[in-house]
C-alpha positions as CSV (number, residue, x, y, z in Angstrom):
1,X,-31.7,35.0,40.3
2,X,-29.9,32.1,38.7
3,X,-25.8,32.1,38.6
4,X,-26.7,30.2,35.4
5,X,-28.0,31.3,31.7
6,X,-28.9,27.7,30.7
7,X,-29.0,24.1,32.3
8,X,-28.4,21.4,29.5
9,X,-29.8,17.7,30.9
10,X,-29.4,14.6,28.9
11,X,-32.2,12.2,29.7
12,X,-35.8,11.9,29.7
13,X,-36.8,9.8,32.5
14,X,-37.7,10.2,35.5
15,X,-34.8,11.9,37.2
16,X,-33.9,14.3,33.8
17,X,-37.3,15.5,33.6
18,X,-37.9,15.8,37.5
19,X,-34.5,17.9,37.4
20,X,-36.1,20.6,34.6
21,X,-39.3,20.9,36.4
22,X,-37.5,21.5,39.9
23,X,-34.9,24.1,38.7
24,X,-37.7,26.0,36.2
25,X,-39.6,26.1,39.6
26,X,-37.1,26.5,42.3
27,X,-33.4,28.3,40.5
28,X,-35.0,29.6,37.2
29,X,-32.7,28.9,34.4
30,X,-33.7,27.6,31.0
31,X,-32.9,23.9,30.3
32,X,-33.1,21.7,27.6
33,X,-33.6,18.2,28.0
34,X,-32.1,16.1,25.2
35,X,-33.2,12.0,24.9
36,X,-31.2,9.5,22.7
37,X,-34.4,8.0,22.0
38,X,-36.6,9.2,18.9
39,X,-39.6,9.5,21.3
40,X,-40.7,8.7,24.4
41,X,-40.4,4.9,25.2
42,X,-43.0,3.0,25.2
43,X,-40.6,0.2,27.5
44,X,-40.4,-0.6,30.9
45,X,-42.3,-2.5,33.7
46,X,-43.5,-0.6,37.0
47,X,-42.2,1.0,39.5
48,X,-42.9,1.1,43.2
49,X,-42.4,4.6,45.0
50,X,-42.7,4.9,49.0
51,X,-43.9,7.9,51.0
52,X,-39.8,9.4,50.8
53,X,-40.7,9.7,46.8
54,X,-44.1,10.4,46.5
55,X,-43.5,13.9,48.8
56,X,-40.8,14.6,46.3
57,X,-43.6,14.0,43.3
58,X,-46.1,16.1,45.3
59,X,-43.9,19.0,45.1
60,X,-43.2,18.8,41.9
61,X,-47.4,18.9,40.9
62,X,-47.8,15.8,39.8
63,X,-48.7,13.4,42.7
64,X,-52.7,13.9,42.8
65,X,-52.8,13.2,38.8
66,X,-50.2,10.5,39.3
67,X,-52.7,8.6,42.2
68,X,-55.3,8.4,39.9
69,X,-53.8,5.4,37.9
70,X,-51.0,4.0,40.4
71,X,-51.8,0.7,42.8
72,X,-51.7,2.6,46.2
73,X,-52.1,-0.8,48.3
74,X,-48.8,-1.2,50.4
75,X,-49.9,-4.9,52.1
76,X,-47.7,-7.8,50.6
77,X,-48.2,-11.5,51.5
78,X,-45.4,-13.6,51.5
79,X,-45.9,-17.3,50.1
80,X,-43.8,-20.2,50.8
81,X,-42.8,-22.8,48.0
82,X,-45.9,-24.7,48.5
83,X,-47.8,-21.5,48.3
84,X,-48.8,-21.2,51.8
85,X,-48.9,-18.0,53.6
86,X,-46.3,-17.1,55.8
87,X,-47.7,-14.0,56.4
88,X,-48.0,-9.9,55.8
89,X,-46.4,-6.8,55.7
90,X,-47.3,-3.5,55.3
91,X,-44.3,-1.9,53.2
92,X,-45.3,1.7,54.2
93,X,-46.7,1.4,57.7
94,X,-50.2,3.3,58.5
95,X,-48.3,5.3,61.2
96,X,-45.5,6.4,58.2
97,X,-48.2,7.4,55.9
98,X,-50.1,9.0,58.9
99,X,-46.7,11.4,60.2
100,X,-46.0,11.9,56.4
101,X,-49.1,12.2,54.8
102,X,-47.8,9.9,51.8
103,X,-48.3,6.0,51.4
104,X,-46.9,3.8,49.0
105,X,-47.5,3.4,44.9
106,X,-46.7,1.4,42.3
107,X,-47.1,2.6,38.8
108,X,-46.0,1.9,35.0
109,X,-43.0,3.8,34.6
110,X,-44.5,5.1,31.6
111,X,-47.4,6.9,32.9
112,X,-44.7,8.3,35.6
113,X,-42.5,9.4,32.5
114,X,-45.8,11.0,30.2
115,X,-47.7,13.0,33.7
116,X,-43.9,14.7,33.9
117,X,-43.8,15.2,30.3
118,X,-47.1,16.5,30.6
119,X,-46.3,19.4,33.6
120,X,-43.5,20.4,31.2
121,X,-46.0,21.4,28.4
122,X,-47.9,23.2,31.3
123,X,-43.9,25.0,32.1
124,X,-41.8,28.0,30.0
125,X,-38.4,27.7,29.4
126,X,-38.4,24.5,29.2
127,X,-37.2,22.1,26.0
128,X,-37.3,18.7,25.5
129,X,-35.1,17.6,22.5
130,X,-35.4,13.6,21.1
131,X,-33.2,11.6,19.2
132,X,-30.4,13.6,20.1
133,X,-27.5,11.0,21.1
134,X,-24.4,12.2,23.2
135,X,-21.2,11.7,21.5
136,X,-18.9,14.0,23.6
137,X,-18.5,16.5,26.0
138,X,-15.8,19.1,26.2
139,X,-15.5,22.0,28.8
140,X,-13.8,25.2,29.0
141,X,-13.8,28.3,30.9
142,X,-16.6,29.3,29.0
143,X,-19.1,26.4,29.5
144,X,-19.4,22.9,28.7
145,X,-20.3,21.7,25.2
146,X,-21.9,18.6,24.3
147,X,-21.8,17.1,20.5
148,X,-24.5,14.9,19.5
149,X,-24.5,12.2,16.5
150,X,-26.8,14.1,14.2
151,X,-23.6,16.3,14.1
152,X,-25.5,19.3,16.4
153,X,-23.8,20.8,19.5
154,X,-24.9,22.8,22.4
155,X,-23.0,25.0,25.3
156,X,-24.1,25.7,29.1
157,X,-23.3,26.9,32.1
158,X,-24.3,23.6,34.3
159,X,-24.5,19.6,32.5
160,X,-26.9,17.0,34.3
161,X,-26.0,13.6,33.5
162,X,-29.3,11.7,33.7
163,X,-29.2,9.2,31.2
164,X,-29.3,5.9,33.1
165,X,-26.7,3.3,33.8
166,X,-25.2,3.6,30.1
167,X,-25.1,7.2,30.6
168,X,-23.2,8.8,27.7
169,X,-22.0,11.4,30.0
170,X,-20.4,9.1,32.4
171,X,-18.8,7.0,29.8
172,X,-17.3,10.0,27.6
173,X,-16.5,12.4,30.4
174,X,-17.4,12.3,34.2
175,X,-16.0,9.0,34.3
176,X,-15.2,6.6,31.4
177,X,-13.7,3.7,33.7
178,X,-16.8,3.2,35.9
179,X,-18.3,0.3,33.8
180,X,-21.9,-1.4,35.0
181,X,-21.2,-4.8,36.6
182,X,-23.6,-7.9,35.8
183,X,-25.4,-8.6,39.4
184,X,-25.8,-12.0,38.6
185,X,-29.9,-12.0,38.6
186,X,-32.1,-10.9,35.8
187,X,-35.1,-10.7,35.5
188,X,-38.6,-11.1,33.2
189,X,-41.7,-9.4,33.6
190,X,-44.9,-8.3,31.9
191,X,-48.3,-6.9,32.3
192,X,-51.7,-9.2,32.5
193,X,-55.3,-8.1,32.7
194,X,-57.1,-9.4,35.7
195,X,-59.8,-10.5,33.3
196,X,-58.2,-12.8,31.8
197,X,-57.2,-14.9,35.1
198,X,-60.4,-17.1,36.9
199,X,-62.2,-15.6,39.7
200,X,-60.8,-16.0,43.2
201,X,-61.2,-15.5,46.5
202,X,-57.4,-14.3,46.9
203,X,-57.0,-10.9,47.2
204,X,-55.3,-9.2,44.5
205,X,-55.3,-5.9,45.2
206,X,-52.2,-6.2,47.1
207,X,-48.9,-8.0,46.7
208,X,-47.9,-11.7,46.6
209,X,-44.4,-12.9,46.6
210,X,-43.2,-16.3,46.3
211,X,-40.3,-18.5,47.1
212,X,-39.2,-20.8,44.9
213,X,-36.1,-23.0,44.8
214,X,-35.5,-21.5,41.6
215,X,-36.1,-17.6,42.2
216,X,-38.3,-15.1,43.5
217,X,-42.2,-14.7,41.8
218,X,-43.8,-11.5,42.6
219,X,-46.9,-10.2,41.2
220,X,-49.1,-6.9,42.6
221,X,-51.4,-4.5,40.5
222,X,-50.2,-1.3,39.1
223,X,-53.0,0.7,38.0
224,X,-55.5,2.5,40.2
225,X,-58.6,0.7,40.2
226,X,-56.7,-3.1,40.1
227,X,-57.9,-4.0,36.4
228,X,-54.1,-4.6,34.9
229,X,-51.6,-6.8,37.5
230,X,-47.5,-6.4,36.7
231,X,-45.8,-9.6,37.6
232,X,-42.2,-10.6,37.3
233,X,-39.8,-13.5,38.5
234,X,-36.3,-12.9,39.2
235,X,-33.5,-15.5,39.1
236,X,-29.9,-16.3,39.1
237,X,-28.8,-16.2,35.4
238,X,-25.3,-16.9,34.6
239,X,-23.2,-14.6,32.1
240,X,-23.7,-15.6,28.9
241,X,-20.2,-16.7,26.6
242,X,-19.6,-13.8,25.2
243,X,-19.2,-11.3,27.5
244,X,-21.4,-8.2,28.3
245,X,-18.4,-5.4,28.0
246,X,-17.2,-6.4,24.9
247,X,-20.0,-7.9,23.1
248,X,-23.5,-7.7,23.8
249,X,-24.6,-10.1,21.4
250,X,-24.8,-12.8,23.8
251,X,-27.4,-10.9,26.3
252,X,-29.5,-10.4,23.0
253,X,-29.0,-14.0,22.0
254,X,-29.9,-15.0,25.9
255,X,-32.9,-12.6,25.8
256,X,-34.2,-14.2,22.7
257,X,-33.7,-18.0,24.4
258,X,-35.8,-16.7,27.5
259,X,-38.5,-14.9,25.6
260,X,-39.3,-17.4,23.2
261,X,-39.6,-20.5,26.4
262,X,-40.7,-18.7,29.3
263,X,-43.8,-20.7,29.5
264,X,-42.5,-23.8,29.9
265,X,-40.0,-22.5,32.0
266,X,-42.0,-20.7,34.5
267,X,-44.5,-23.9,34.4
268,X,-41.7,-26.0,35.5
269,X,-40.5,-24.0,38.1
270,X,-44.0,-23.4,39.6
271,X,-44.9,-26.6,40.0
272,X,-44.6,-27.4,43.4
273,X,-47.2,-24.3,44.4
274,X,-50.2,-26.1,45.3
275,X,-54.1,-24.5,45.9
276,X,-55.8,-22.2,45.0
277,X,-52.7,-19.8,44.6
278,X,-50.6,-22.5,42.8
279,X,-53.7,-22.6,40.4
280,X,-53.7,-19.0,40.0
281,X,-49.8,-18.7,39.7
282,X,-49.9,-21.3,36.9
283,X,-52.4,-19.3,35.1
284,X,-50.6,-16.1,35.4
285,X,-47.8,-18.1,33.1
286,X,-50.3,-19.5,31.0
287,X,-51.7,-16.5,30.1
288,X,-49.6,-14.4,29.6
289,X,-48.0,-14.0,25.7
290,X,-45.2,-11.6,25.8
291,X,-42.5,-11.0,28.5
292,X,-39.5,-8.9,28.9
293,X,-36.0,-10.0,29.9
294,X,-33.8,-7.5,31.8
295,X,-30.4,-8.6,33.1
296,X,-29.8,-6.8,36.0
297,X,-26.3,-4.4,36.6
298,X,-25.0,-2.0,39.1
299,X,-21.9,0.3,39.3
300,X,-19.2,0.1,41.8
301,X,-19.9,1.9,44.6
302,X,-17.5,5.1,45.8
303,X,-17.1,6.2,41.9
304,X,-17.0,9.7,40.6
305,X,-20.3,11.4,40.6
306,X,-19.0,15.3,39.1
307,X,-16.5,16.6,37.2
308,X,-15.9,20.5,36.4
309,X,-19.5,21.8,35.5
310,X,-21.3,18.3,35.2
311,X,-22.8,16.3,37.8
312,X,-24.5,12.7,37.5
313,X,-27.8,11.9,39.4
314,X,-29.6,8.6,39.5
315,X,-28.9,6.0,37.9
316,X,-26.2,7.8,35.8
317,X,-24.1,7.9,39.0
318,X,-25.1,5.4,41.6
319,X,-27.3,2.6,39.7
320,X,-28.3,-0.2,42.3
321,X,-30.3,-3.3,41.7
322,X,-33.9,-2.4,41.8
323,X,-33.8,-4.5,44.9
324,X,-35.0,-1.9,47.7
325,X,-37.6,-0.3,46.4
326,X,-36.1,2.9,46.1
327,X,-34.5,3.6,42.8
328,X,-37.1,6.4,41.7
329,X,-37.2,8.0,45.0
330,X,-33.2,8.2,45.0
331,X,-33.0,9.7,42.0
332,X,-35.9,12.5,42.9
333,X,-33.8,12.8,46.6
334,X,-30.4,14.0,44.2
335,X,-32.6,16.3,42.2
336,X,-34.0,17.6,45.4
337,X,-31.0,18.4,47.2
338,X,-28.9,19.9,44.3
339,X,-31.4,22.2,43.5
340,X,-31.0,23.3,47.3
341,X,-27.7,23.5,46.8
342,X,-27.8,25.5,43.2
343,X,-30.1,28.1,45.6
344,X,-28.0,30.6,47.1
345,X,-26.1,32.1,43.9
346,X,-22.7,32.9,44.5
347,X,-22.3,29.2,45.8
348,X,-19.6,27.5,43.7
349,X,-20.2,24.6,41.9
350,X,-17.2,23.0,43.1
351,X,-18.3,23.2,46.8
352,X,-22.2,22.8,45.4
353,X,-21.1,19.0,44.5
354,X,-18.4,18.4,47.1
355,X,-21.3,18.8,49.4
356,X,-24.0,17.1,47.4
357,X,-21.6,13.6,47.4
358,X,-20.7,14.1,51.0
359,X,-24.6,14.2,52.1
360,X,-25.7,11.4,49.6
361,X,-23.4,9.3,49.2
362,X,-23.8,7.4,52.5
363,X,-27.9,7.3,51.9
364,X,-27.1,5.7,48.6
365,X,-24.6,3.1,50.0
366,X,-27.1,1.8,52.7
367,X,-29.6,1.1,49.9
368,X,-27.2,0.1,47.5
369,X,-26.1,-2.6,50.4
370,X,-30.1,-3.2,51.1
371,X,-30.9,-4.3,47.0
372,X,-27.8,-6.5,47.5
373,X,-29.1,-8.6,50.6
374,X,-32.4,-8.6,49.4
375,X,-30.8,-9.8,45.7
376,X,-29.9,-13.0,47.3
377,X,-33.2,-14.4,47.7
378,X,-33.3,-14.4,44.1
379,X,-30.2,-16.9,43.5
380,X,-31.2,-20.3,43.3
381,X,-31.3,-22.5,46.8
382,X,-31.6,-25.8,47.9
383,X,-35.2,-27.4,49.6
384,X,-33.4,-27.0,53.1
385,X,-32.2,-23.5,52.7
386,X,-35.1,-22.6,51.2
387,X,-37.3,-24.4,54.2
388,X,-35.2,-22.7,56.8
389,X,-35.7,-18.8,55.1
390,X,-39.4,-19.8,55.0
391,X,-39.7,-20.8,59.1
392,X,-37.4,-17.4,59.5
393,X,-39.8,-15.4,57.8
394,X,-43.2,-16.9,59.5
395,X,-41.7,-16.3,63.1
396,X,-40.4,-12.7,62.2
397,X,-43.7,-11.4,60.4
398,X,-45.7,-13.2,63.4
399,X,-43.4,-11.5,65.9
400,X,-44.2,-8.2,63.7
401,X,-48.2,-8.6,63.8
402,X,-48.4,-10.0,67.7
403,X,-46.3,-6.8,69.0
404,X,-47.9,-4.4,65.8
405,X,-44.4,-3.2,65.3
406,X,-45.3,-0.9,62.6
407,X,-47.0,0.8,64.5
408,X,-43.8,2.4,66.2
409,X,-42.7,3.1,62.7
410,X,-40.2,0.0,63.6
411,X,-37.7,0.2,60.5
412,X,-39.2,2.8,58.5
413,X,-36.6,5.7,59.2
414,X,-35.5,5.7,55.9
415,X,-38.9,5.9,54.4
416,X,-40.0,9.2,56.8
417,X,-36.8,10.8,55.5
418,X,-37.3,14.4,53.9
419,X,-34.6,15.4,51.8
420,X,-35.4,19.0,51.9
421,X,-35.2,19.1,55.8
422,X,-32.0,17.2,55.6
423,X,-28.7,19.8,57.2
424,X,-26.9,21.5,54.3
C-alpha cells in the first residue's frame, strides 16, 4: 500500500502524465494532474527518443501504439557546406537495439502527449485538470496546498513539479532564484509533407544534417510511414534589447522579425549547398509557409531539485538544451526511479529525494555538458573553421565504418542504460 492518500502533479506533458500513469501502476495513490493550459496543446515540433526512453514508454503501455506513427530510422548523413556527404551514423547502433530490444524514434510531441492522455482514459484514479494555473504553494505538517488563479486550491500528501522550464512550482516554492538562462542559440522549425517537395533519389527516410557557416540545418521524418518530414535550423541569435527576465516583449518582437522573413533568410544562408541536395534544401525553404521560433534556455546546473513534500522532474528541475537527444528520456529516467524510490512505504521522503538527486544528478550533468558541446556547432563560424570540423568529421565517421565500431556498442553506454536496474 501507498504511504500516500493523494499525489497532486502540475503538468501535462510528457513527464507529468508519465509520472500519473507509473505511480497508478506501480505505488497506487490517486493523483490529479493539473495543466495551465485550457487544453491540450496543439504546439511543439518532434522529439527524438533512443532505446534508454523507449523501454521506459514500453513499460508504461504505450510503445507498440506509439511505433505505429513515429520515424523509427536511426541512420543520419552528415553534409558539408557544399552539401556533400561526409558520411553516416547510426544514432542507436544495431547491436544496442539488438541487447536492448529498443531502437530509436522520433515523433511529434503531440502524438507522444495524446497516446499518454489516452492510457489515462484507459486508468482509475486518475484526474487530469486544465486551465488550472499555479499561483502558490504552501506546506504544513498536514500536506502541501497549492492555489490556483481561478481562485481553487487543492492539498496532498506528495507535489510533482512537472511543468517545464517556467515551472510555477519552481519559481514560487522549490526554488524562486533558479532563473532559465538564454543559451545563446534558437531555433525555427516546422513540419512539410513529402509531397510537396520533387522526387529524388536521396533518401529521406533517415536524417540529413548540414553545416553551414551560419548554423546547423537538420531535417528527418517523423511519422511512421515517412509521408510528413520535421525540419529545423538552429543558430546563434543574440539577446534581443530588452531583456528576457524582465521583459519578454523583445523575444515576442524577435519571434515576429524571424517568422515573417524566414524565407529569405534561410535562402540566403543555403546558398552555397549545391546538387541535388542543395536543390532539395532550397525547396524545403521554399515550401514551406509557417515556421516556429524557439529561443533556446537552460537552468544552472547543481540547483535545488526538492523541498519538504515537493520534488521537480524534467525539465522543471534540470532543463538542458535539446542538444543530446535525450530530454524525453531524462525526464521518463526521474519518473522511473522515484517511483522506485516511493516503493517501500515507510521510506521517508526526505531520504526518498536525498537519494533520487544523489543518483541523477551526475547522469543529468553529463548530458547537460553533452547538449552544450554539441550547441556549439550551431554558433556561427568562419569558412576555415567550418572546413576543418568538416575534414574532422569525414576521417572520424570513416574511421567508425572501416573498423564498424558500432558494432562494439563503441559509445553507446548511456543509451543501453536501464534506470530500473540502476543500485538504489
Amino acid at each position: 500500500m501507498s504511504p500516500f492518500q493523494k499525489v497532486i502533479i502540475i503538468g501535462a506533458g510528457p513527464a507529468g502524465l508519465a509520472a500519473a500513469l507509473l505511480l497508478q501502476q506501480r505505488n497506487h495513490p490517486p493523483s490529479t494532474v493539473y495543466e495551465a493550459s485550457p487544453s491540450p496543446t496543439t504546439l511543439g515540433g518532434s522529439i527524438s527518443i533512443p532505446s534508454n526512453g523507449l523501454r521506459l514508454l514500453d513499460h508504461l503501455g504505450i510503445y507498440s501504439s506509439l511505433i505505429k506513427c513515429a520515424s523509427t530510422g536511426s541512420k543520419t548523413i552528415l553534409h558539408g557546406r557544399h552539401g556533400e556527404e561526409l558520411g553516416e551514423i547510426d544514432l542507436v547502433a544495431p547491436s544496442t537495439e539488438a541487447q536492448t530490444g529498443y531502437g530509436y524514434m522520433r515523433v511529434k510531441r503531440t502524438d507522444l502527449v495524446n497516446m499518454l492522455l489516452e492510457k489515462i482514459k484507459e486508468r482509475s484514479g486518475i484526474q487530469v485538470e486544465w486551465g488550472k494555473r499555479v499561483v502558490s504553494v504552501q506546506e504544513d505538517e498536514d500536506g502541501v496546498r497549492v492555489s490556483f488563479q481561478d481562485g481553487t486550491t487543492d492539498t496532498s500528501d506528495l507535489l510533482l513539479g512537472c511543468d517545464g522550464i517556467h515551472s510555477a512550482v519552481r519559481t514560487t516554492y522549490v526554488d524562486p532564484a533558479a532563473v532559465p538562462l538564454y543559451s545563446g542559440i534558437s531555433t525555427i522549425f516546422a513540419f512539410l509533407s513529402l509531397k510537396d517537395l520533387p522526387e529524388t533519389s536521396t533518401n529521406m527516410a533517415c536524417t540529413h544534417v548540414t553545416f553551414t557557416e551560419d548554423g546547423l540545418f537538420v531535417v528527418g521524418p517523423c511519422t511512421a510511414d515517412g509521408d510528413t518530414l520535421f525540419w529545423f535550423f538552429s543558430n546563434e541569435v543574440a539577446v534581443p534589447e530588452t531583456n528576457y527576465e524582465s521583459d519578454r516583449e523583445g523575444w515576442k518582437e524577435h519571434r515576429r522579425t524571424v517568422v515573417e522573413g524566414f524565407n529569405a533568410k534561410l535562402l540566403s544562408i543555403l546558398k552555397d549547398v549545391r546538387g541535388d541536395w542543395g536543390l532539395i534544401l532550397k525547396n524545403m525553404a521554399r515550401q514551406t509557409t509557417a515556421v516556429n521560433f524557439y529561443p533556446i534556455f537552460r537552468l544552472p546546473l547543481g540547483r535545488q531539485w526538492y523541498r519538504g513534500r515537493c520534488i521537480l522532474l524534467g525539465d522543471a528541475g534540470h532543463v538542458m538544451p535539446p542538444h543530446s537527444g535525450q530530454g524525453v528520456s531524462m525526464a521518463l529516467e526521474d519518473v522511473f526511479l522515484l517511483s522506485r524510490l516511493l516503493g517501500p512505504p515507510t521510506a521517508a521522503l526526505s531520504d526518498v529525494f536525498e537519494k533520487f538527486v544523489k543518483v541523477r544528478r551526475p547522469r543529468i550533468e553529463k548530458f547537460y555538458k553533452i547538449a552544450a558541446e554539441n550547441g556549439n556547432e550551431r554558433r556561427k563560424s568562419s569558412s576555415w573553421v567550418l572546413w576543418l570540423r568538416e575534414i574532422f568529421l569525414w576521417c572520424v565517421l570513416s574511421v567508425f565504418a572501416s573498423l564498424n565500431l558500432q558494432r562494439w556498442r563503441f559509445g553507446q553506454k548511456d543509451l543501453i542504460y536501464d534506470i530500473d536496474q540502476v543500485e538504489i
